[in-house]
BALOBA-1460 file (C-alpha; in Angstrom, 3 decimals):
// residues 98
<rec num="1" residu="x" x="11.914" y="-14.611" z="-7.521"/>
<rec num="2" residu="x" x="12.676" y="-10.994" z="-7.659"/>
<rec num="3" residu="x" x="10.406" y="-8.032" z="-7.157"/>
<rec num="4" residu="x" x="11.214" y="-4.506" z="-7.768"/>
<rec num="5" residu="x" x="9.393" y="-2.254" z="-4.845"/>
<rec num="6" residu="x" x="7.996" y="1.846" z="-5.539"/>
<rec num="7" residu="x" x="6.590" y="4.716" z="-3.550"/>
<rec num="8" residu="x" x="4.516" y="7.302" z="-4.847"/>
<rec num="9" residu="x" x="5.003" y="10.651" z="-3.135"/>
<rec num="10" residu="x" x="1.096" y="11.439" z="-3.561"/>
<rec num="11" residu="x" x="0.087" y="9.281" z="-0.634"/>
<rec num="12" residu="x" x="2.751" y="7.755" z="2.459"/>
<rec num="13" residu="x" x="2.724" y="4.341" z="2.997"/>
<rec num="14" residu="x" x="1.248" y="2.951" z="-0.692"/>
<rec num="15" residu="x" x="4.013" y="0.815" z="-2.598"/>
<rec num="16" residu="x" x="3.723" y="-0.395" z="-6.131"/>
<rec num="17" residu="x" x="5.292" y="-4.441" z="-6.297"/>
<rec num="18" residu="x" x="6.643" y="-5.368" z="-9.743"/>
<rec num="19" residu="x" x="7.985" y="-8.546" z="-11.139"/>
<rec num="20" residu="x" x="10.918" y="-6.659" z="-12.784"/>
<rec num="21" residu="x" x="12.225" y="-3.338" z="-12.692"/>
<rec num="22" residu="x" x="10.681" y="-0.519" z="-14.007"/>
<rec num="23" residu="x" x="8.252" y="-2.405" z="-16.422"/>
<rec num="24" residu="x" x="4.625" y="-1.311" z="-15.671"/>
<rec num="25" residu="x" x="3.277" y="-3.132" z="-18.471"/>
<rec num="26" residu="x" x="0.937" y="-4.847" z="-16.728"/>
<rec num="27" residu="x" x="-0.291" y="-1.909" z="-14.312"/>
<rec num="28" residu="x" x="-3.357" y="-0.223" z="-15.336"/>
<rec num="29" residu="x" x="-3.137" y="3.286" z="-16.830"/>
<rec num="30" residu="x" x="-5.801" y="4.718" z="-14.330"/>
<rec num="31" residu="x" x="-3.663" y="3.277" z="-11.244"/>
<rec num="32" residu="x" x="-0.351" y="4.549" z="-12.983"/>
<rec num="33" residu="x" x="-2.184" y="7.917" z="-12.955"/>
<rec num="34" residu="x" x="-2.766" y="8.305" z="-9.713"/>
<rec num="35" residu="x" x="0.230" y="6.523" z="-7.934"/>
<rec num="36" residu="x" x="2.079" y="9.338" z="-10.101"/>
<rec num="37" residu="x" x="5.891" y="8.821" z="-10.922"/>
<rec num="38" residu="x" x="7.305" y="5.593" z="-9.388"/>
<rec num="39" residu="x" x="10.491" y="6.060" z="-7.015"/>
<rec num="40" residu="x" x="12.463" y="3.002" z="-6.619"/>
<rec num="41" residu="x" x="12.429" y="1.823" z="-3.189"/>
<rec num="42" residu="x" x="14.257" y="-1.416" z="-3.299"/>
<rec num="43" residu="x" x="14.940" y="-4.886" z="-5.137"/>
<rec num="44" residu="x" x="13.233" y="-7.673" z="-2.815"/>
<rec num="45" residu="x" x="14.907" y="-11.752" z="-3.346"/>
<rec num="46" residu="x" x="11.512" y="-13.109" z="-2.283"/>
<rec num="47" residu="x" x="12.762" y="-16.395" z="-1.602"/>
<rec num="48" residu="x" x="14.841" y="-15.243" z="1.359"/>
<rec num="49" residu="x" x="11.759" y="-14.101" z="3.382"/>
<rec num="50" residu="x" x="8.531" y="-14.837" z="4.830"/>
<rec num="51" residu="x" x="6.987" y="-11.539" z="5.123"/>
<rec num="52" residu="x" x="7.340" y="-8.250" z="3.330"/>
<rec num="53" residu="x" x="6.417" y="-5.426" z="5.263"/>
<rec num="54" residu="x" x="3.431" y="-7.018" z="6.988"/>
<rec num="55" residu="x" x="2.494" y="-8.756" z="3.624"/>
<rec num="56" residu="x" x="2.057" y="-12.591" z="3.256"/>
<rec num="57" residu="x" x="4.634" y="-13.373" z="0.371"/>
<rec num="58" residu="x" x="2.320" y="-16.583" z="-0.581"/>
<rec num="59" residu="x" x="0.280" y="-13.550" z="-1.693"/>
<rec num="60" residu="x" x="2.265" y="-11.250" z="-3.103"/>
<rec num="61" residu="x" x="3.747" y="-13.955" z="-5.125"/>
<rec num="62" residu="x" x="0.416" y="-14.982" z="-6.325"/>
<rec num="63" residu="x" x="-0.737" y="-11.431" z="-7.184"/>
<rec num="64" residu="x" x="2.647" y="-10.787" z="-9.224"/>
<rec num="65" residu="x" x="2.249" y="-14.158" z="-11.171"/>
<rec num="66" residu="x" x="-1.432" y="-13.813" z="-11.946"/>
<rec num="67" residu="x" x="-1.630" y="-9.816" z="-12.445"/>
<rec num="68" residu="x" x="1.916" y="-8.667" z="-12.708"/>
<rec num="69" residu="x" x="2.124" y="-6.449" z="-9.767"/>
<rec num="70" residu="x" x="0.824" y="-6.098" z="-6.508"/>
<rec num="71" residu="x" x="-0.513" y="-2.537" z="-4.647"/>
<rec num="72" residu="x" x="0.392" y="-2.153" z="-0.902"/>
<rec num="73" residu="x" x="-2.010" y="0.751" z="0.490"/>
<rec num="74" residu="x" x="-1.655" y="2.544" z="3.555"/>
<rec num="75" residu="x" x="-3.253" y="0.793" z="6.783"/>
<rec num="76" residu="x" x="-6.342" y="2.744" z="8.051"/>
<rec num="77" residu="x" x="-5.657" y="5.759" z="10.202"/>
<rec num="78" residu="x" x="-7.215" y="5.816" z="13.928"/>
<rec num="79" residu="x" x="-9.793" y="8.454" z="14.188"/>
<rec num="80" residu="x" x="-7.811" y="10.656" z="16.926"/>
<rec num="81" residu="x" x="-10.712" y="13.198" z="17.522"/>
<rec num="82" residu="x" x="-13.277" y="10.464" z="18.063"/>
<rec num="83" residu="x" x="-10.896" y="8.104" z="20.622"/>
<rec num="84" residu="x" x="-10.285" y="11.738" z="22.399"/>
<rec num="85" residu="x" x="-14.033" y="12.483" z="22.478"/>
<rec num="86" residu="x" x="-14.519" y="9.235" z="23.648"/>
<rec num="87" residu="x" x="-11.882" y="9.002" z="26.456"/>
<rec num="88" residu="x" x="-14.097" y="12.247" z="27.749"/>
<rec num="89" residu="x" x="-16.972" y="10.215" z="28.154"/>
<rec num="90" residu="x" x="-18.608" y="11.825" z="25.164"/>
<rec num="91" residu="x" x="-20.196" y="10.665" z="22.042"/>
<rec num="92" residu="x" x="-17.605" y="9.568" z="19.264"/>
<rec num="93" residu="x" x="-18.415" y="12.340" z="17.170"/>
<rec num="94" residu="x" x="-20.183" y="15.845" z="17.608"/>
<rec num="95" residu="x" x="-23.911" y="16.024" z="17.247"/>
<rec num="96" residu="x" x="-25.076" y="17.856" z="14.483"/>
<rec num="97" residu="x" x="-26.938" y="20.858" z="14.918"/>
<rec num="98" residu="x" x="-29.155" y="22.593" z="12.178"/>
């Protein structure tokens, strides 16, 4: 099975996974909205591989066969400020002061 792989340039690190290249058909209009143009990252032979960039490909098979594409978001982002704070002994974020 191939997969056709896009980034959006509104957010780093969220990829759009299609069964074939650059049909969207089955990608919601709202999500289409906000992912913004799709720029074509790569073609992807699924068979040939285990994992796709962290993602299970029993999965992302699954979610291409039952809903025709697959959305990879970002992972979480540490809270710098609040490890810092914390490292300093202090509360993980600043108390509020009316």
């Amino acid at each position: 099975m191939l997969c056709a792989v896009y980034k959006t340039r509104k957010k780093q690190g969220m990829y759009l996974y299609v069964s074939k290249k650059d049909v969207f058909d089955d990608v919601p209009e709202p999500l289409m909205q906000r992912f913004g143009k799709p720029e074509l990252v790569t073609l992807l032979a699924l068979d040939k591989r285990e994992k796709i960039a962290g993602i299970d490909k029993q999965k992302l098979t699954d979610e291409l066969n039952s809903n025709g594409f697959y959305l990879q978001m970002p992972p979480k982002e540490d809270d710098l400020l609040s490890t810092h704070r914390v490292s300093l002994g202090l509360s993980s974020s600043p108390d509020k002061k009316f």
